[in-house]
Structures are given as structure tokens and as C-alpha cells.
N, C-alpha and C positions, 0 to 999 in steps of 0.2 A: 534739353535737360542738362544741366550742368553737372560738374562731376562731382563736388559733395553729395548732390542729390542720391547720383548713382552708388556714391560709397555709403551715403546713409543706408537707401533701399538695399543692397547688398548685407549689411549688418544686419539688418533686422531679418533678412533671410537669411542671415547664418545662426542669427539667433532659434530665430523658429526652428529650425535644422536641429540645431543643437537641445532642445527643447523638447523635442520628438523624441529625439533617440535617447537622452537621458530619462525619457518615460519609458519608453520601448525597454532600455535595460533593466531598466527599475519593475518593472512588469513582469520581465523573462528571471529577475534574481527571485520575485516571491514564488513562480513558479517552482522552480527548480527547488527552491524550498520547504516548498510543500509535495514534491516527488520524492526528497529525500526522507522526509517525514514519513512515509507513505511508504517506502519501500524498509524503514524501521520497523514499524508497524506489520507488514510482510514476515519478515526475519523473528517477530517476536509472535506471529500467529503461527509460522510453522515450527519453533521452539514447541508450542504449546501442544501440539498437534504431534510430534514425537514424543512428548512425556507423555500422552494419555496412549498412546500407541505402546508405550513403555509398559505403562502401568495396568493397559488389557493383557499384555503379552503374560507379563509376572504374574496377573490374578489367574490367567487360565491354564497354565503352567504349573499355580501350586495347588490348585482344585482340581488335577488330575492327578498330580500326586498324591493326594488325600485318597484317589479312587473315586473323583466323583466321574459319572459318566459323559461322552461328549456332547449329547443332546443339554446335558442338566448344567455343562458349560457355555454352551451356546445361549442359553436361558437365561442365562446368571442376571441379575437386577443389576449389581455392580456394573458387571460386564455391558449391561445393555444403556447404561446409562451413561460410560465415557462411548461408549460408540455413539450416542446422543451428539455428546458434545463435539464428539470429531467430524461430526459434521455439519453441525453449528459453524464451529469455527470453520471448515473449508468452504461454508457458504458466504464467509464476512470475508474470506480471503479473496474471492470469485467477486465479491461488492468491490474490493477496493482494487482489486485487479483494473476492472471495468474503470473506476474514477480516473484511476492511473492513465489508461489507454485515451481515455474524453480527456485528459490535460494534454497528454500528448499529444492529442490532433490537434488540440487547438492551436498549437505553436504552428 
């Protein structure tokens, strides 16, 4: 084998080389992109998940001061309806948790 030979075939393996790993980073940038997406989305379910925390706290706080009783607090339609949603959302948080965790092993 003569030695253009061996410098062509060596190119063409640097090439493929190069070819690889320009996929491989291109691969590992959408991930990471869709992590940071993901951990956004994180940050805005547990926002949401402290204003209904908020807004149980305020409702059952001024319905005691009205004198209503704590059974008839506990009861409240209002009240049973953001505790619906708070856990709604900490079960979409627990989904994307999980997504989260399946990207990361896959790297």
C-alpha cells in the first residue's frame, strides 16, 4: 500500500471520526435542551402549586374569621377544589420528573 493510499484511508477515517462526533454533540445539545425546557416547566408547576397553597391558606383563614367552623372549612367546595388542582399539578410534576430522569440515563 502506498502512502497516498494510507493518507487517503486515514482521511476518510478522520472524517467519519469527525462525523460521529459532530452528531453525538448535536444529539447531546437537543438534549440538554429539552432538560432545560423541562426543568422551566418544573419552576412554573411549583410557582403554581404555591399560589393555590396561597389562596387555600387566605380562603380558610378568612372563613374562620367570619366564624365558620373547622369541619365546614375543611368542607369548603372552594377549598376542596384548589387542593384538586394541587395535586394535579404535583402529579404532572412527578410525569415530568420521571421524563427528566429517562433523558438522563439515556446519556
Amino acid at each position: 500500500m502506498g502512502f497516498l493510499q494510507r493518507l487517503k484511508d486515514d482521511l476518510r477515517s478522520g472524517l467519519a471520526t469527525l462525523r460521529l462526533g459532530t452528531a453525538h454533540a448535536a444529539g447531546r445539545a437537543l438534549e440538554e435542551t429539552e432538560l432545560l425546557r423541562m426543568r422551566l416547566e418544573l419552576r412554573k408547576l411549583d410557582q403554581q402549586v404555591a399560589d393555590l397553597h396561597k389562596d387555600i391558606g387566605e380562603r380558610a383563614v378568612e372563613m374562620k374569621e367570619r366564624g365558620e367552623t373547622a369541619e365546614r372549612v375543611l368542607y369548603d367546595a372552594e377549598i376542596v377544589r384548589l387542593v384538586h388542582e394541587v395535586h394535579s399539578l404535583e402529579e404532572s410534576r412527578e410525569k415530568l420528573e420521571a421524563e427528566m430522569a429517562e433523558i438522563r440515563n439515556e446519556q
